[in-house]
C-alpha atoms as one frame of an Amber mdcrd trajectory, in Angstrom:
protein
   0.000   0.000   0.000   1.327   3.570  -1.172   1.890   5.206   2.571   5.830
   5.230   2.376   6.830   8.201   3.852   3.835   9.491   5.105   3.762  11.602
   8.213   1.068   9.729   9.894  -0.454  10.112  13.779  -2.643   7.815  15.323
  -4.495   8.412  18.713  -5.248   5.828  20.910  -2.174   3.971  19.285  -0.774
   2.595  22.745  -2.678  -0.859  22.443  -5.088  -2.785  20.421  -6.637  -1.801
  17.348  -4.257   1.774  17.522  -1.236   0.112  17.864  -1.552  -2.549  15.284
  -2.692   0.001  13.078   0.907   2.194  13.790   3.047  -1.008  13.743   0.877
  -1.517   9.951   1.753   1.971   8.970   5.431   1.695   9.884   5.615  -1.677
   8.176   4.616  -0.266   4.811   7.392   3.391   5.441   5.717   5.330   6.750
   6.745   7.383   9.800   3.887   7.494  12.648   3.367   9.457  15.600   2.543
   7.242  18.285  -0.013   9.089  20.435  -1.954   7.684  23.865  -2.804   9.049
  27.287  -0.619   6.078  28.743   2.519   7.725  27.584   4.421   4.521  28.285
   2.352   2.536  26.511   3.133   4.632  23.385   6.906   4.562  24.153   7.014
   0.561  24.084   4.953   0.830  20.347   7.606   3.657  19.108  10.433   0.911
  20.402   9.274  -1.646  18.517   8.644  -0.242  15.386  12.568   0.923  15.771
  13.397  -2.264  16.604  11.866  -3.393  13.082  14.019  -0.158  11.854  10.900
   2.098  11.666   9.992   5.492  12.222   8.235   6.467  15.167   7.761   9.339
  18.099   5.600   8.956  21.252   3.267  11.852  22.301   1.320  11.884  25.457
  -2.312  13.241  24.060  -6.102  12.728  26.011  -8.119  13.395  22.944 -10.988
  14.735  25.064  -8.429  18.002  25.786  -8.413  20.556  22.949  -4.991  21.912
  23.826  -3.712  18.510  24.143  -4.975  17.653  20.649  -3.367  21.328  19.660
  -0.216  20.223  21.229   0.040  16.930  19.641  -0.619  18.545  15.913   1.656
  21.255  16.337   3.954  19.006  17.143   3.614  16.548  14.902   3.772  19.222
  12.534   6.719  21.396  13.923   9.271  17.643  13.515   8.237  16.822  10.263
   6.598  19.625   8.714   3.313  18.507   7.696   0.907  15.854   8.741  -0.274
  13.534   5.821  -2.955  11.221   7.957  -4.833  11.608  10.860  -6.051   8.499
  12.834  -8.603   9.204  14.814  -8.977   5.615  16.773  -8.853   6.485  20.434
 -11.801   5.280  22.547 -13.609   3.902  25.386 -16.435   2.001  26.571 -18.625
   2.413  29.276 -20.193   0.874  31.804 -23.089  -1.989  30.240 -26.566  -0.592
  31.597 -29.919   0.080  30.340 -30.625   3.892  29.460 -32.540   4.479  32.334
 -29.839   3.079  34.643 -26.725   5.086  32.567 -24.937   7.083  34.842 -24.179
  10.543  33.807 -20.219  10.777  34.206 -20.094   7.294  31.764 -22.091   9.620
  29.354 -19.907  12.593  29.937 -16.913  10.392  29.854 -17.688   8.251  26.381
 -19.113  11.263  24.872 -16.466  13.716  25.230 -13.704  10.785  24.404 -15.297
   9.101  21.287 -17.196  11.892  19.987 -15.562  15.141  21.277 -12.577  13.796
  20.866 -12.477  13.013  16.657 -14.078  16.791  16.794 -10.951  18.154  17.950
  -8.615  16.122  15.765 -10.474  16.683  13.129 -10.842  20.446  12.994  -7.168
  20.851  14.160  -5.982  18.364  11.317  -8.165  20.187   8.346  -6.458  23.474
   9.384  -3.593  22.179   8.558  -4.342  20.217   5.600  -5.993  23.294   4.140
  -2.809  24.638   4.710  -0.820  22.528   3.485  -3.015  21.659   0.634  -4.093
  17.824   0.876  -4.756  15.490   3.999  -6.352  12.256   4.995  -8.621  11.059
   7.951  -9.536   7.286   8.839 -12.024   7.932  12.150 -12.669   4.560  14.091
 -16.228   3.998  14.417 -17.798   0.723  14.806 -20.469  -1.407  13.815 -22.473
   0.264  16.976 -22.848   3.408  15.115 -24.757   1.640  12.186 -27.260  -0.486
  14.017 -29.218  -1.061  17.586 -26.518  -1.771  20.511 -28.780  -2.000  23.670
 -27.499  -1.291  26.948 -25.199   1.307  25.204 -26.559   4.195  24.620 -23.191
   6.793  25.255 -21.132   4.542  23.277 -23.985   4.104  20.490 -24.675   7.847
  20.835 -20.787   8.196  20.012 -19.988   5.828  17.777 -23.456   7.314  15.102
 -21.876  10.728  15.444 -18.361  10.092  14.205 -20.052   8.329  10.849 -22.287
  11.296  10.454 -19.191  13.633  10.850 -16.808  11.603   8.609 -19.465  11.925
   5.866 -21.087  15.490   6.582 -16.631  16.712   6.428 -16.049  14.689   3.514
 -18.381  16.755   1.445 -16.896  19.638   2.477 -13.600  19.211   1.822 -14.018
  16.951  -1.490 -12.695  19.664  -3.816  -9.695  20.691  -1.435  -7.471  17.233
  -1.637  -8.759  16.060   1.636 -10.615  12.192   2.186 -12.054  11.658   5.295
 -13.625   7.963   5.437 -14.308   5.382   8.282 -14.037   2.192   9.217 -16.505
   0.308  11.644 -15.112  -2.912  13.319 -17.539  -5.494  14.684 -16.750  -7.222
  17.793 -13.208  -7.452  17.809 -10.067  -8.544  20.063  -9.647  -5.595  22.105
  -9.075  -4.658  25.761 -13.383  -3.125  25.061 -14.218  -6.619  23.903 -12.331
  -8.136  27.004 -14.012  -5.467  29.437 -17.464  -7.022  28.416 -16.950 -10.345
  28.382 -15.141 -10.058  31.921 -18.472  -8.248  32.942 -20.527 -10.495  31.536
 -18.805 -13.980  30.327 -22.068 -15.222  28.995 -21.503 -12.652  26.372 -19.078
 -15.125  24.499 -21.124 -17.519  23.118 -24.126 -14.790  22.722 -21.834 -12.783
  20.859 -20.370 -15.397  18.268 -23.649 -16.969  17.792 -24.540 -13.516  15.480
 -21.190 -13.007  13.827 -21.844 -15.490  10.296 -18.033 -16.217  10.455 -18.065
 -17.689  14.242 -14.996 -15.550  15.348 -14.392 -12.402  16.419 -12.406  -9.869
  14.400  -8.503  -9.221  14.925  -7.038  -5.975  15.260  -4.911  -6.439  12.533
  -7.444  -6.846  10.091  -8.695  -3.862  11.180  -5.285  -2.230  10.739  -4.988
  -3.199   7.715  -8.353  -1.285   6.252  -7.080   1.943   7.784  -4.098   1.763
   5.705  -5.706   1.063   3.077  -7.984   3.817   3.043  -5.135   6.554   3.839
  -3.089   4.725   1.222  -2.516   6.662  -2.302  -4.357   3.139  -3.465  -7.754
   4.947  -2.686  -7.645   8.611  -3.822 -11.393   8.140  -5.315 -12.712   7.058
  -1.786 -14.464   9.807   0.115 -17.074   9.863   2.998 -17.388   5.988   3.129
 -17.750   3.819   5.888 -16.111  -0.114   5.667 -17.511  -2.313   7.987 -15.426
  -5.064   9.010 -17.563  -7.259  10.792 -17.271 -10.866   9.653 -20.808 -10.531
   8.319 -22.947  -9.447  11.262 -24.379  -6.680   9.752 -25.763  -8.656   7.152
C-alpha cells in the first residue's frame, strides 16, 4: 500500500486496534506518531517499530483536551513539517446498563472521548491540511454506530456521530485534496471486547452466535483497512464507511 513516507499520527495507538494500526503503517514506510494518554504505553509501540528499523515518536495526548490535541498537531507538525494522515482511533467504553440506569459521568466520559474527541482532531488536522493543501482522515467507528446496541446508549450515541461527521466533512472538503472515510469494526479482540466479556462472560457464546463467520475480528485486520484507506491506493474514496464485521451486519 502507497503510505511510504507518510507523516502519519494515530491516537489511541498505545494498544489494540491503535497500535496494530501504527506497527501496519510503519511496516509499509511510513513514519507514525505514536499518540496515547498512557505515555508509556506509546513509548514501548515507538520501540518496537525501531526495533523493526521504523519510524516512530511517542506523544502523550487525552483526545478529550483541545490543547492537548493542539499540542500533539503542532507538534507533529513542527518535527516533520506537515501531517499527511490523521487516525482518529482512540476510545472507550462504558459501563453496560440500560438507558434508564446510565450514569451521567459514563455519558460525559464516552461522549467527550469518542465523539468530542475526533471533533478536535479533526478540525485541528483540516487546518492544517488546508494549509498545506491535501490530507487524509480514517475515524474509528464501529459497527455500533450503524445499528441497535442496547445497553449502550453513550457509546452508540458516540460511535453514530463520528459516521455522520466523517461523511457530513467529507463533502466539504471533497474539492480541497482532503478524504475523510471510516471504518466500523464489529466485535473485535480488544481490551473493550475483554471489558465485556469479563463483565458479563455469557456474552461469548451470545456474541459469536450472530457473527456469520463464528470468530471475532482481529485488530490487525482492522489495521490493515485503515491503511488502506489513507493509502494513495484509494484517492477516489471519500465519505465511506467499511464495515469489518465478519458478516454481522448482514
Amino acid at each position: 500500500m502507497e503510505v511510504k513516507n507518510k507523516i502519519v499520527i494515530v491516537t489511541g495507538a498505545g494498544s489494540g486496534i491503535g497500535k496494530a494500526t501504527a506497527l501496519h503503517f510503519a511496516k509499509h514506510g511510513a513514519t507514525v506518531v505514536v499518540s496515547d494518554i498512557n505515555l508509556q504505553s506509546a513509548e514501548k509501540v515507538v520501540q518496537e517499530i525501531v526495533t523493526n528499523n521504523g519510524k516512530a515518536l511517542p506523544i502523550k495526548a487525552n483526545v478529550a483536551v483541545f490543547d492537548e490535541v493542539e499540542n500533539l498537531i503542532h507538534k507533529t507538525v513542527t518535527e516533520y513539517g506537515q501531517l499527511d494522515v490523521l487516525v482518529n482511533n482512540a476510545g472507550i467504553g462504558p459501563h453496560l446498563l440500560r438507558t434508564h440506569e446510565s450514569l451521567i459521568k459514563d455519558w460525559n466520559a464516552v461522549i467527550a472521548v469518542n465523539q468530542t474527541g475526533v471533533f478536535y482532531g479533526m478540525k485541528l488536522a483540516l487546518q492544517q491540511f488546508l494549509e498545506q493543501g491535501f490530507g487524509n482522515i480514517v475515524n474509528i467507528a464501529s459497527l455500533a454506530g450503524l445499528k441497535a446496541s442496547p445497553n449502550n446508549i453513550s457509546y452508540s450515541a458516540s460511535k453514530f456521530a463520528v459516521v455522520g461527521m466523517t461523511k457530513s466533512a467529507a463533502m466539504e472538503y471533497a474539492t480541497k485534496n482532503i478524504r475523510i472515510n471510516a471504518v466500523c469494526p464489529g466485535y473485535t479482540e480488544s481490551a473493550l471486547l475483554t471489558q465485556l466479556i469479563n463483565a458479563k462472560p455469557e456474552m461469548d457464546n451470545i456474541l459469536k452466535s450472530v457473527i456469520p463467520m463464528k470468530r471475532y475480528g482481529k485488530a490487525e485486520e482492522i489495521a490493515d483497512a485503515v491503511v488502506w484507506l489513507a493509502s494513495d491506493n484509494t484517492k477516489f474514496i471519500t465519505g465511506q464507511t467499511i464495515t469489518l464485521d465478519g458478516g454481522t451486519s448482514l
